[in-house]
N, C-alpha and C positions, 0 to 999 in steps of 0.2 A: 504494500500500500504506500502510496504516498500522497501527502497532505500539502497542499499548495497555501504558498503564505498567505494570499488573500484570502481561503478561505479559514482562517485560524484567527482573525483577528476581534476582539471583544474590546468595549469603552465601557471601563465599567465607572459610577459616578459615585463621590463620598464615598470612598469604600470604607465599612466599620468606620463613618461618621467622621471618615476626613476633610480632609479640605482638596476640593475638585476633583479632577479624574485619572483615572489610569488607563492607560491601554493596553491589553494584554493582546498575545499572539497562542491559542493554546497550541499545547506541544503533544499534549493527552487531551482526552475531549469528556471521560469520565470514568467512574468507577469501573467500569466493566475496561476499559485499555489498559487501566492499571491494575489487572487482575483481583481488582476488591480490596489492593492494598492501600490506597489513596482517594483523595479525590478534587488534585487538582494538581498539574504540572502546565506552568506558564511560563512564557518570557514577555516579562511587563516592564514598559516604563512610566516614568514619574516626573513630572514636567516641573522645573522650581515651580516652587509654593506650595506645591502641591501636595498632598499626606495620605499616607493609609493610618486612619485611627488606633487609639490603642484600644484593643479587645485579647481576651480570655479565651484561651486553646481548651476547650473541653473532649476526651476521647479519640484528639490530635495530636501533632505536631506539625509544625510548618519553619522550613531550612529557607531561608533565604543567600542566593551567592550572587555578591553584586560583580556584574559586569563592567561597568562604568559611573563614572559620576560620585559625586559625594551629598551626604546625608546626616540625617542626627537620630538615631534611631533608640529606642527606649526599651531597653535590656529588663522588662517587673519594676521597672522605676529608678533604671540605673540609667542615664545619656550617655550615649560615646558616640564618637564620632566616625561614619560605617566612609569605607572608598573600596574602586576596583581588588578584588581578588579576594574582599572578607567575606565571612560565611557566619551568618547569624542562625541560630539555633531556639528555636522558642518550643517547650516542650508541653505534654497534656499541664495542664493548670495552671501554666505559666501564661503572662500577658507582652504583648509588645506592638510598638508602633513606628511607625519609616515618616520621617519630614525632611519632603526634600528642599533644605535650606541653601544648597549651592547656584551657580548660575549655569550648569549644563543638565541636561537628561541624569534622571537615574535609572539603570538597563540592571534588571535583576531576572536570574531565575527562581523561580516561588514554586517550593515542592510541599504539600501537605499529606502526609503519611499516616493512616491509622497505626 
């Protein structure tokens, strides 16, 4: 099979009650590609200003590894400061949130894993 970019691409808006939107390109399309083990593999980006909210992993986790760009992202209410090649980790009951305060795109891929 193969999945052609245009047909992969998602805008999703406020996501978990951020600020503006993101655009994703899915890379998996849902639980059943990911054999039940997930249920969501994306390559998203994040336009300055832009945020993915902070929210609560329940019966998840979710891997973020950024491709590009830099970010302030909130580790359960710890800030550091996320750039190309880091890999954020948010586990079941853990919380976290991505603002992109830089002036380029932020280009991550976003795995969430049962």
């Amino acid at each position: 099979m193969v999945r052609k970019n245009d047909e992969r691409i998602v805008e999703f808006k406020c996501i978990r009650g951020g600020i503006g939107e993101a655009k994703a390109a899915r890379i998996l399309n849902d639980v059943d590609e990911m054999y039940g083990k997930g249920r969501l593999f994306n390559h998203m980006t994040l336009a300055p200003g832009n945020s993915v909210g902070y929210h609560v992993h329940e019966g998840d986790n979710e891997i973020y590894y950024i491709l590009s760009g830099t970010g302030e992202y909130n580790d359960n209410g710890n800030i550091c400061t996320i750039s190309a090649g880091d890999v954020t980790i948010c586990n079941d009951g853990e919380g976290h949130a991505l603002l992109n305060n830089g002036s380029e795109p932020i280009e991550l891929i976003a795995l969430i894993l049962y």
